[in-house]
Each structure stands twice: as structure tokens, then as C-alpha cells.
C-alpha positions as CSV (number, residue, x, y, z in Angstrom):
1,X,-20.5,47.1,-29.8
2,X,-24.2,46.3,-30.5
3,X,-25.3,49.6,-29.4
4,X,-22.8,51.8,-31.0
5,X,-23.2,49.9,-34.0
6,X,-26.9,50.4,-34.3
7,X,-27.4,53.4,-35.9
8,X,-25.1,52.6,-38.9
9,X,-27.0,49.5,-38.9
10,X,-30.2,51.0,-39.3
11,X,-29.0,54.0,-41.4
12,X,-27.9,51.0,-43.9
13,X,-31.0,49.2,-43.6
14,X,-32.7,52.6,-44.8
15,X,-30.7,53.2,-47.7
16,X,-30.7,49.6,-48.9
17,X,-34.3,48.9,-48.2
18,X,-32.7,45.2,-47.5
19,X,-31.7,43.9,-44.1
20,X,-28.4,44.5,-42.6
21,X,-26.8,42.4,-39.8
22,X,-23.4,42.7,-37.7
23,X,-21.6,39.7,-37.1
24,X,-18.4,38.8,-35.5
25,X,-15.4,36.1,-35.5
26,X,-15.4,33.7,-33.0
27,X,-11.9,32.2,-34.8
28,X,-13.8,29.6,-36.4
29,X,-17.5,31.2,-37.4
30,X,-19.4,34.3,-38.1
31,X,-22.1,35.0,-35.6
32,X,-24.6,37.1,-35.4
33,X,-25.0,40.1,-32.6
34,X,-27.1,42.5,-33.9
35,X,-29.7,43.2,-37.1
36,X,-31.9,45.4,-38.2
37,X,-34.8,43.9,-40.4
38,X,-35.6,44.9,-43.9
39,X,-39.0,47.2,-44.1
40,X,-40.2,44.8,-46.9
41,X,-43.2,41.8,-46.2
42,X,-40.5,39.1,-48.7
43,X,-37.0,39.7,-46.6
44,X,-34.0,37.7,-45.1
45,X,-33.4,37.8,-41.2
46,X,-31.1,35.7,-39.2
47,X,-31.5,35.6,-35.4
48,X,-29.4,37.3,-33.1
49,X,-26.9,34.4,-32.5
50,X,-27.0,32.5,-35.6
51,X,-23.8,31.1,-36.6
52,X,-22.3,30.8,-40.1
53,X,-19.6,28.3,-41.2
54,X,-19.7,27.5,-44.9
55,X,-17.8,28.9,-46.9
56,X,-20.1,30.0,-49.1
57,X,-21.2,32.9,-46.9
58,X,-20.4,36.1,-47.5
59,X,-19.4,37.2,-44.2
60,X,-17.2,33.8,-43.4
61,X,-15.5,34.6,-46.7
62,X,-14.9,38.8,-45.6
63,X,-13.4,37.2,-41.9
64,X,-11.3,34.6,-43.4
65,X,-9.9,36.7,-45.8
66,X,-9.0,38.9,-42.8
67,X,-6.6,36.6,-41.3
68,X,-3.1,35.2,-42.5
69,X,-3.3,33.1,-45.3
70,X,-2.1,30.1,-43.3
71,X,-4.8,30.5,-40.7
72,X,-7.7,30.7,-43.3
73,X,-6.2,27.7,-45.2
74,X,-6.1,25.5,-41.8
75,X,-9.6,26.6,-41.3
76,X,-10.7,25.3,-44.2
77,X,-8.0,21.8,-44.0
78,X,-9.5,21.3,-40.9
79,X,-13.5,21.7,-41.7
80,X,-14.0,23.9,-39.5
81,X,-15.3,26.2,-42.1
82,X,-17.0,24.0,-44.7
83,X,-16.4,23.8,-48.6
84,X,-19.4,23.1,-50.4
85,X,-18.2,19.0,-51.8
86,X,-15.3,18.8,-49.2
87,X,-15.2,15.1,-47.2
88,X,-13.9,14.3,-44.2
89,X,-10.1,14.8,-45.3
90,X,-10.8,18.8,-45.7
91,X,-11.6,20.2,-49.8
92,X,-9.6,18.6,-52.6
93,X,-6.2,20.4,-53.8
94,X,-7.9,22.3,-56.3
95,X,-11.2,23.4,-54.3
96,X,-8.1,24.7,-51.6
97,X,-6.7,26.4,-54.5
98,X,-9.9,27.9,-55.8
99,X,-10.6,28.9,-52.0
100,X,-7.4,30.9,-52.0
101,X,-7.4,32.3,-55.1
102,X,-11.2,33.9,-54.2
103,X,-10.3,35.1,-50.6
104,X,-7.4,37.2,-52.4
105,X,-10.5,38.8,-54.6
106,X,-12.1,39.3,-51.4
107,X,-9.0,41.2,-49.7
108,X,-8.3,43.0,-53.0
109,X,-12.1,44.1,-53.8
110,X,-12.9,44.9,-49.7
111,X,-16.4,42.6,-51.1
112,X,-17.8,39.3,-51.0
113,X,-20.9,38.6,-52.3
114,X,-23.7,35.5,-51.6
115,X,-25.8,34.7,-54.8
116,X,-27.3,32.2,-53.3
117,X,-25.3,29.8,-52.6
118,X,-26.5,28.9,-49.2
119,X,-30.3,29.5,-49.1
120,X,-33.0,28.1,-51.6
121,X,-34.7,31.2,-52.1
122,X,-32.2,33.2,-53.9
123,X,-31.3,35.2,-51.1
124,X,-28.0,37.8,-51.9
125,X,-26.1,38.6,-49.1
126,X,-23.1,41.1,-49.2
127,X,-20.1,41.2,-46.7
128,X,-19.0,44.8,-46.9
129,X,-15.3,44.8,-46.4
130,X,-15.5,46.5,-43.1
131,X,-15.2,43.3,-41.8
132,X,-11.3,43.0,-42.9
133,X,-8.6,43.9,-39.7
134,X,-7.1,47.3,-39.7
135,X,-3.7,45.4,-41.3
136,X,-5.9,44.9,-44.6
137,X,-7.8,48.1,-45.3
138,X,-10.6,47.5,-42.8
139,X,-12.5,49.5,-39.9
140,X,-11.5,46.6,-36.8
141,X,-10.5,43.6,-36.0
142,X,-13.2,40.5,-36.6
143,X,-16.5,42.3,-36.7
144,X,-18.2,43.2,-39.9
145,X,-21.8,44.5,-42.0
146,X,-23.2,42.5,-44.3
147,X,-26.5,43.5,-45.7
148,X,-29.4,40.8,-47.1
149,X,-32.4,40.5,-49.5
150,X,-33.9,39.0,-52.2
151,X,-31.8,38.0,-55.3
């Protein structure tokens, strides 16, 4: 996968001028497998391996949005994937809500997008709807683009 992938990958990278990564879905995370680093000295990289479980991130939010409502919404009950505020009980009704309400955007739009929202140096990051099964629109089943840099 990483090696047919690749050329896309870096194809991306030189349209974008940003960095662009593939991940895949473990079931319960966004990981990593393969990126090709932005030309640019100021850029975002993650390592081959890294694994994403907030919400928050871009390509958590394209997977999860992926799968049957159900699934997502025990995923998130269950803190498996992490709600920025949520305790130990899972997010509040409303933050569930809110949850739902954004991963239909995400299904509808075939986009999510990272302002932010998990580094401190305003990194965006775009999940490319790629990432969504075949049943929803998308290329395959739990693997997906997403593409980095400075906000």
C-alpha cells in the first residue's frame, strides 16, 4: 500500500508545497504509514507510525465518519477517540450531539479540516475524503490522504 501510494503522495506534496501523509484505521486510531515531507525549512511531519486519537484530527474525523453512525458514536462513548473537555464518562450529551452533527458535514463535504486544534503552532491539516469506504463516496476502505502545513 505504501509503495503504490507513493507517487500520489509525492505528486500531492508537489502541488501543495505542504506535506502529505497516508494514514490508516486501526478501528480505534489513525496511524501513520507513509509521508512525504513538505520542501519548505517551517513544515509539519509526523513519523511513520504516529497515532492519532482526538477527535480533533482531521483524519480521525474523515475515518469515523466512514463507519456506521453507531460505531463512531461508541468510539467516542467509550474514549477511545477523545473529545477535547470529555471525562471519564465519555463527552456530555451535547458535545455527542455536536460530534454527530460535524461527522455528517464531514460525509456530506468528502472534507475535514484541522485549524489547529491539536498543535500550538497553527498547523492546518486537511483529511481529503478519500479516506471515506467505497459505501460513502470514497476510494477504499480505512486508509486516507491528508496533507499538512502552516496555518
Amino acid at each position: 500500500m505504501r509503495r503504490a501510494a507513493l507517487p500520489y503522495l509525492e505528486e500531492l506534496t508537489e502541488k501543495t508545497g505542504e506535506t502529505s501523509a497516508l494514514a490508516v484505521w486501526n478501528g480505534e486510531e489513525a496511524i501513520v504509514v507513509e509521508q512525504v515531507p513538505s520542501p519548505h525549512q517551517v513544515k509539519h511531519t509526523a513519523s511513520i507510525g504516529t497515532r492519532y486519537t482526538k477527535f480533533a484530527s482531521s483524519s480521525v474525523r474523515v475515518f469515523l465518519a466512514g463507519l456506521p453512525a453507531e460505531t463512531a458514536r461508541e468510539l467516542l462513548a467509550s474514549g477511545a477517540v477523545v473529545m477535547p473537555g470529555a471525562r471519564d464518562g465519555g463527552p456530555s450529551a451535547a458535545d455527542a450531539k455536536l460530534a454527530s452533527v460535524e461527522l455528517s458535514s464531514v460525509a456530506a463535504e468528502g472534507i475535514a479540516v484541522n485549524d489547529g486544534a491539536t498543535t500550538p503552532r497553527g498547523v492546518r491539516r486537511i483529511g481529503p475524503g478519500v479516506g471515506l469506504p467505497r459505501a460513502h463516496g470514497g476510494l477504499c476502505d480505512g486508509v486516507g490522504p491528508r496533507i499538512a502545513g502552516p496555518g
